[in-house]
Structures are given as structure tokens and as C-alpha cells.
C-alpha positions as CSV (number, residue, x, y, z in Angstrom):
1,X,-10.8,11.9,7.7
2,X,-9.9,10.4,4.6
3,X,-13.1,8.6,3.6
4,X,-14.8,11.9,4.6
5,X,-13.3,14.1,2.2
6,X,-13.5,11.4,-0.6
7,X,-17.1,10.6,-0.3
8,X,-17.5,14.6,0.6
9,X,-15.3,15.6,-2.7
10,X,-16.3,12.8,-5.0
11,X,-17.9,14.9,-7.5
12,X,-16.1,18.3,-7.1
13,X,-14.9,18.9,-10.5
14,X,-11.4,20.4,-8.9
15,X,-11.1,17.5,-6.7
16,X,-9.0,14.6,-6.9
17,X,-7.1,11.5,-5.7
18,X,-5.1,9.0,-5.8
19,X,-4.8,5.8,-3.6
20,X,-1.4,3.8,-4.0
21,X,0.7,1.0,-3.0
22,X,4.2,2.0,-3.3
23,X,4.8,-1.8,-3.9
24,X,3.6,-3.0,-7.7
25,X,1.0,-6.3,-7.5
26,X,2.6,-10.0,-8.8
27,X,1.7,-13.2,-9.0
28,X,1.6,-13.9,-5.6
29,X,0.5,-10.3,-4.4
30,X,-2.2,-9.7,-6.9
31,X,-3.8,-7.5,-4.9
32,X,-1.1,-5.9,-2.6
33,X,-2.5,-2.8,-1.0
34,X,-0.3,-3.6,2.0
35,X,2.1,-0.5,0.5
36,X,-1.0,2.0,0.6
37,X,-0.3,5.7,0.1
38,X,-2.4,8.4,-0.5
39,X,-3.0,12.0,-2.7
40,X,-5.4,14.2,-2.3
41,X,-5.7,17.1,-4.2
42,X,-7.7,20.7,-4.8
43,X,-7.1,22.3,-8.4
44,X,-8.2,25.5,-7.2
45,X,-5.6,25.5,-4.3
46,X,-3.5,22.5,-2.4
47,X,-3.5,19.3,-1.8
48,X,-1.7,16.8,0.8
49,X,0.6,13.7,0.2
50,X,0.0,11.5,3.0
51,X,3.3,9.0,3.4
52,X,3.2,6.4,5.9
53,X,4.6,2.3,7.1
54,X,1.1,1.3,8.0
55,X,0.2,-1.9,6.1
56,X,-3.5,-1.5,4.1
57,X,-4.1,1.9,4.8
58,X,-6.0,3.2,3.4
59,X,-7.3,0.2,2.1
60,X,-11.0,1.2,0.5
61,X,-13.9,4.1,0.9
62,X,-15.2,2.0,3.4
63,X,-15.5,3.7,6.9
64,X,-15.8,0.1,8.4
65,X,-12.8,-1.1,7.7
66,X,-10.9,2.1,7.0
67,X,-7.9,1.5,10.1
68,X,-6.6,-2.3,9.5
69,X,-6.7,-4.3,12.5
70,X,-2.7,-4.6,12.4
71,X,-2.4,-0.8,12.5
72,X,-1.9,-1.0,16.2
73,X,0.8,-3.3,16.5
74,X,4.3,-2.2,15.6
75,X,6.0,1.6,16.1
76,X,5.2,3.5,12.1
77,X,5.6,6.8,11.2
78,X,3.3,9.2,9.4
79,X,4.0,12.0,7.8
80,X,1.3,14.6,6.4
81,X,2.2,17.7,3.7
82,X,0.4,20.1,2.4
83,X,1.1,21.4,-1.1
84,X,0.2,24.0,-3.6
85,X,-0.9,22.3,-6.7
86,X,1.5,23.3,-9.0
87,X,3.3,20.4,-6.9
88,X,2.0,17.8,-7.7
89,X,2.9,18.0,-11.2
90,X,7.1,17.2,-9.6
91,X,4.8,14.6,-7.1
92,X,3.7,12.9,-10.0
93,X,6.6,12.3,-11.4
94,X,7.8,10.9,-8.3
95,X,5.2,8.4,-8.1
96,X,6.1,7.4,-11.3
97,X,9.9,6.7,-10.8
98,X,8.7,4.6,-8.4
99,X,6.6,3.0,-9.9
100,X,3.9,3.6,-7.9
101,X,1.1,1.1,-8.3
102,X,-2.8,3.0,-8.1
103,X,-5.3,1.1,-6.9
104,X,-8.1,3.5,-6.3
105,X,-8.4,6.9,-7.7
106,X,-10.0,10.2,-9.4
107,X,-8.1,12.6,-11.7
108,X,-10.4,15.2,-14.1
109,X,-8.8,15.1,-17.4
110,X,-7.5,18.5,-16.8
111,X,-5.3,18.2,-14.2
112,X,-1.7,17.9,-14.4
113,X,-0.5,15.5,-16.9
114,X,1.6,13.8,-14.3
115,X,-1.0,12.7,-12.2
116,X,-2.8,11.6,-15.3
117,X,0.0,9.6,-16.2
118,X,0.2,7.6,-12.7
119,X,-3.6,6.5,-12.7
120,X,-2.2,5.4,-16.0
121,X,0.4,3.6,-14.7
122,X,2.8,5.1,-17.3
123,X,6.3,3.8,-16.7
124,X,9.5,6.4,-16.8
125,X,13.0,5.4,-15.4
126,X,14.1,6.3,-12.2
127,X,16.2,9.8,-11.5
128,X,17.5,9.3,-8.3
129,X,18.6,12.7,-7.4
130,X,16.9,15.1,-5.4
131,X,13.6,16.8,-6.6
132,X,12.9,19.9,-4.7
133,X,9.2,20.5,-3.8
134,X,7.9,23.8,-1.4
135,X,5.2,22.9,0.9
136,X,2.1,25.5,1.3
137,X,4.4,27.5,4.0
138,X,7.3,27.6,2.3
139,X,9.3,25.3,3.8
140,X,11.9,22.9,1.2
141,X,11.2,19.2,1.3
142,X,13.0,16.7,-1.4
143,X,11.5,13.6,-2.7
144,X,14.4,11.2,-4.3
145,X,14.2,7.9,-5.8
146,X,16.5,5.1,-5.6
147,X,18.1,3.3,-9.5
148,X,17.6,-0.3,-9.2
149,X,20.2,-0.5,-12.2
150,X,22.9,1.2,-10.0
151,X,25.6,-0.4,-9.6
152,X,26.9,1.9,-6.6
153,X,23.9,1.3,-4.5
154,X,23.3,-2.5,-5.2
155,X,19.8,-1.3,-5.0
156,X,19.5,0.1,-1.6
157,X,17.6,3.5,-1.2
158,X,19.4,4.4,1.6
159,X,22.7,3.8,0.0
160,X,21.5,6.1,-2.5
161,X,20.6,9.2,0.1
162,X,23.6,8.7,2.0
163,X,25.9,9.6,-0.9
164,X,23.6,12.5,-2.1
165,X,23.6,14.0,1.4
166,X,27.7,13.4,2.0
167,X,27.0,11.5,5.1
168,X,27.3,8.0,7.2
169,X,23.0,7.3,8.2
170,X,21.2,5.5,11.0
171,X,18.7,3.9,9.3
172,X,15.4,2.5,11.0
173,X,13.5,0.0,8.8
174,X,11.8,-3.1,9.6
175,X,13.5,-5.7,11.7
176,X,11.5,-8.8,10.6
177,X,11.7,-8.5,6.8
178,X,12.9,-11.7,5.3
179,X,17.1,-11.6,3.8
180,X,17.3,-8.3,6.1
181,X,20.6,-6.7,5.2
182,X,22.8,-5.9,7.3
183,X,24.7,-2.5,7.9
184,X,26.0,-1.6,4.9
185,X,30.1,-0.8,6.0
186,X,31.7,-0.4,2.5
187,X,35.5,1.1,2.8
188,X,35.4,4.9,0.8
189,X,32.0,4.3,0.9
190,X,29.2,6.6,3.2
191,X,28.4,4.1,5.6
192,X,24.5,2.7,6.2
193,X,24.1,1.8,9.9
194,X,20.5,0.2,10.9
195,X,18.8,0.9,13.9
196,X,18.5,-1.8,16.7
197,X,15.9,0.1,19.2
198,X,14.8,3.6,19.9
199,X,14.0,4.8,22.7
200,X,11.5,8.3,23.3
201,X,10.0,9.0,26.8
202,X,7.1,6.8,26.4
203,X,9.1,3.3,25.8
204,X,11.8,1.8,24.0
205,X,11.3,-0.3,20.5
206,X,13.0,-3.0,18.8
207,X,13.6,-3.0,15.7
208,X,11.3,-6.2,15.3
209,X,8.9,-4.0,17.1
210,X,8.9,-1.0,14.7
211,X,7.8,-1.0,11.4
212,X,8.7,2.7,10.5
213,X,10.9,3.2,7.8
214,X,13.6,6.4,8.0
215,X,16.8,7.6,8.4
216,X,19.0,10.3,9.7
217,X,22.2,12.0,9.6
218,X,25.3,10.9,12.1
219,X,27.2,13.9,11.1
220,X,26.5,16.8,13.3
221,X,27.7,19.0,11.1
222,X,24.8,17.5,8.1
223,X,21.2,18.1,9.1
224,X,18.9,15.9,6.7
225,X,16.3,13.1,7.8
226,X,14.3,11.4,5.5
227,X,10.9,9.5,5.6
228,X,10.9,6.3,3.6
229,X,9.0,3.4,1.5
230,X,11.1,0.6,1.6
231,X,13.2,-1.5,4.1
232,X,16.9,-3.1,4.0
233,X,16.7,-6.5,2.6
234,X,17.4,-8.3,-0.5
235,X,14.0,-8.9,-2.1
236,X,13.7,-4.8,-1.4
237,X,16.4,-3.9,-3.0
238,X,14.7,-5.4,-6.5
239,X,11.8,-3.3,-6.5
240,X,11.8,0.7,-6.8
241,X,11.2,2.7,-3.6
242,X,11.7,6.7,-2.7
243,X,11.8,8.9,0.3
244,X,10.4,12.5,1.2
245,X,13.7,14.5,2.7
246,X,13.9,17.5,4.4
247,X,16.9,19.4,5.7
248,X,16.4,20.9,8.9
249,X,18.4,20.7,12.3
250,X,15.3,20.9,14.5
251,X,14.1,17.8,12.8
252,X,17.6,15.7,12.4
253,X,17.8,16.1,15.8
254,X,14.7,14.9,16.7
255,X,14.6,11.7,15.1
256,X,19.0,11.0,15.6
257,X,18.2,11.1,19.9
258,X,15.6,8.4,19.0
259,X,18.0,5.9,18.2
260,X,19.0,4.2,21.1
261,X,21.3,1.3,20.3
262,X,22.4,0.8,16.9
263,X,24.2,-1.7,14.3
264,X,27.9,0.1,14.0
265,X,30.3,-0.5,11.5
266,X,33.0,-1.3,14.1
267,X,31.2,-4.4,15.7
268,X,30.4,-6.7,12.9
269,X,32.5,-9.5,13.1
270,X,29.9,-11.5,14.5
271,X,27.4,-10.6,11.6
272,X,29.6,-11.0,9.5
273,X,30.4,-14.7,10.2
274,X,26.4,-15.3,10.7
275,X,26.1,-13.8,7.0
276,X,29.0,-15.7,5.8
277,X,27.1,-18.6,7.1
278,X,23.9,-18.1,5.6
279,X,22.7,-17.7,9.2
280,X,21.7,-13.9,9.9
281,X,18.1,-15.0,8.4
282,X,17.6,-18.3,9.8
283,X,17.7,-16.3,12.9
284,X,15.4,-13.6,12.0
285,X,12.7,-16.0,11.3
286,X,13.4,-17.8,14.8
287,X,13.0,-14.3,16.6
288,X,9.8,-14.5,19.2
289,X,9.0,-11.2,18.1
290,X,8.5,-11.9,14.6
291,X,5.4,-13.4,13.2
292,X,5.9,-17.3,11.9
């Protein structure tokens, strides 16, 4: 669909995109499109943000090689929205709090400024509270962005949400990053729990089986689950990330009754001697179900 309405669009003078990585090239990553995100937008009425875990997708307007070959491999999520374009002036400030890296794109010179400034790669410092944004029917969603310079998150996103939402979180992100932190159990502190596996009707998923990156709620009372860009490890928690939040039971409750087994706060002793040790890694990289 995507490289149909680009090469369908190209030239309509109210049309425009952009294609991101959430994840800004270096040295070693020159050309990292393994973040990829993507905008597209109508002047003359909406657009859609399109957030997602799949590695190199989209990748290029290239129908041939527009789903990457490791796209069928791990659990992701997707999630689609559909905007009014007044929007995407607050989304492009989002995508510039985090830095967001655009590796393919098309913005006409009148549209907003924000979205100017992104292809641009114009660099503003991170506000990590909540940014509220109505989609086309209405309904509230809220994009945040975590402070790398925080001293009360250490750099962890979800640290972040869980003390703007005034709740403990289950937290699914990727099991085989490398220095994957562990639950983060601070006393007077909102707690951070990760995932182990969920579990739906079709099958259950390990964590080193699911690349998906979002988390949920534990109080029953607090009904807000957000979709995110980054996972919980140490080399993540130096780079700028965000989420797209929405507060809504139906929802919360969806995604909470996923997680199966999880990484609680009261049975870390173990993990925390393996830590203490330098250990928790080593043992990550010997998992079977991570790649060497």
C-alpha cells in the first residue's frame, strides 16, 4: 500500500511524506534504516503516521523488496492513525524531539514548518511530557518523548511514562538486545516490570521471540497503554526514543491479559546477583533463541 500511494501521490502538490528511522545513522550504522517509520500526509485533508518494530520497513519505493525478509520472524506490533493535518504540525515536533532521522521524503515548501524542519533534520531538545494529538474520529492519543539528560529516568522511556501516568508498567520490548536491563524496581519509585512471554489464543511468545515494543498499566484503576520505539537496555537508553499513548480501558485491557508471565519486582534476587556479576548478558547472548 505504501509504495502505491507514493509512486500514485508523487507529484500531487498537497501530498507528502516522510520515511524515518527513529534511530539516527553512526559510524558503524551509516545507513541504518532498521528503525524505519513512516508519514504520509494530504494538505487538503489527513494523513496517517504509521508506527511499528519491524526492522527495514519500509525500506525504499521499491515494490520488490518492499516487506524485509526478517519481517516474518519475531511477534511486532503495528499501529496505523489517521490524522487531520493540522496534526502534524504537534507530529513534527515529535519527530524532532526524537530526533528522528529522514531517510527518504517529500514535503512542498508550504506545508507545516515542522515537517519542514524534520526533512531538515533540525535539532530541538526533548519535552518529555505529554503532547495531546486528536485523531480524524476524535479519539485522544498522546505522543511523549523520553530526556536523555534526566536524571530520574537514567534514560529509560518507559521510566519516563510510568511516572507521567502515576503507575507501576509491564513492559514488552525486545528480549535479545545486547546489556538488556532488567526490571527497573527503584524504592518510591513507579516500578518498570518487563514482559517474559505473552500469551493470546493463537500461541504463546518469549520475550526473545517478540520484537514488539509497549507497555501497559498494572493498576486497574489507570487505563493507559502505549506503543513504543525503543527497548530496555543500556546502549538504548543513550539515544532519544518516544511513544504514541492512548488512554482507554478497552485497550489497557487488551494488551495487560497478553502478558503471560512477567519479570516482578519481588523475585529478583537471582537477577540481581547475575547483574552484580556481570552475568545477565553473557547469558543473553548464550540464549538458542537469540541470533549469534
Amino acid at each position: 500500500m505504501y509504495v502505491v500511494l507514493i509512486l500514485h501521490h508523487l507529484q500531487a502538490p498537497n501530498f507528502g511524506f516522510i520515511s524515518y528511522s527513529d534511530q539516527t545513522p553512526n559510524s558503524n550504522a551509516p545507513q541504518n534504516f532498521g528503525h524505519s517509520k513512516v508519514l504520509l500526509v494530504d494538505k487538503s485533508g489527513t494523513g496517517i503516521w504509521l508506527l511499528h518494530s519491524t526492522p527495514k520497513f519500509p525500506y525504499a519505493k521499491d515494490e520488490n523488496s518492499f516487506w524485509p525478509s526478517n519481517g516474518v520472524k519475531n511477534a511486532q506490533t503495528f499501529i496505523c492513525v489517521t490524522f487531520p493535518y493540522d496534526q502534524f504540525k504537534k507530529i513534527g515536533k515529535h519527530l524532532q524531539y526524537i530526533r528522528a532521522f529522514p531517510f527518504d521524503h517529500r514535503i512542498p515548501g508550504d506545508f507545516h514548518t515542522e515537517l519542514q524542519d524534520v526533512v531538515n533534520k533540525a535539532d530541538v531538545p526533548p519535552d518529555d511530557n505529554f503532547q495531546q494529538l486528536s485523531s480524524n474520529n476524535r479519539f485522544n492519543f498522546y505522543s511523549i518523548a523520553k530526556n536523555i539528560q534526566s536524571s530520574a529516568d537514567g534514560g529509560d522511556l518507559y521510566v519516563t511514562i510510568s511516572q507521567r501516568v502515576s503507575s507501576d508498567l509491564l513492559v514488552q520490548t525486545w528480549g535479545c538486545q545486547a546489556g538488556r536491563d532488567t526490571s527497573f524496581c527503584r524504592k518510591n519509585k513507579f516500578k518498570v516490570e518487563n514482559i517474559k512471554m505473552i500469551e493470546t489464543s493463537l500461541s504463546q511468545w518469549k520475550n526473545t521471540q517478540d520484537h514488539s515494543k509497549w507497555c501497559v498499566a498494572k493498576d486497574p484503576e489507570n487505563n493507559w497503554m502505549c506503543v513504543a520505539d525503543v527497548n530496555r537496555a543500556q546502549s538504548q537508553y543513550t539515544r532519544r526514543g518516544g511513544a504514541l499513548c492512548i488512554n482507554d480501558k478497552r485497550i489497557k485491557d487488551i494488551f495487560k491479559n497478553l502478558a503471560k508471565e512477567s519479570e516482578d519486582c519481588q523475585n529478583r534476587s537471582l537477577l540481581d546477583i547475575l547483574d552484580v556479576l556481570n552475568l545477565r548478558n553473557f547469558l543473553n547472548i548464550l540464549n538458542p533463541d537469540c541470533d549469534p
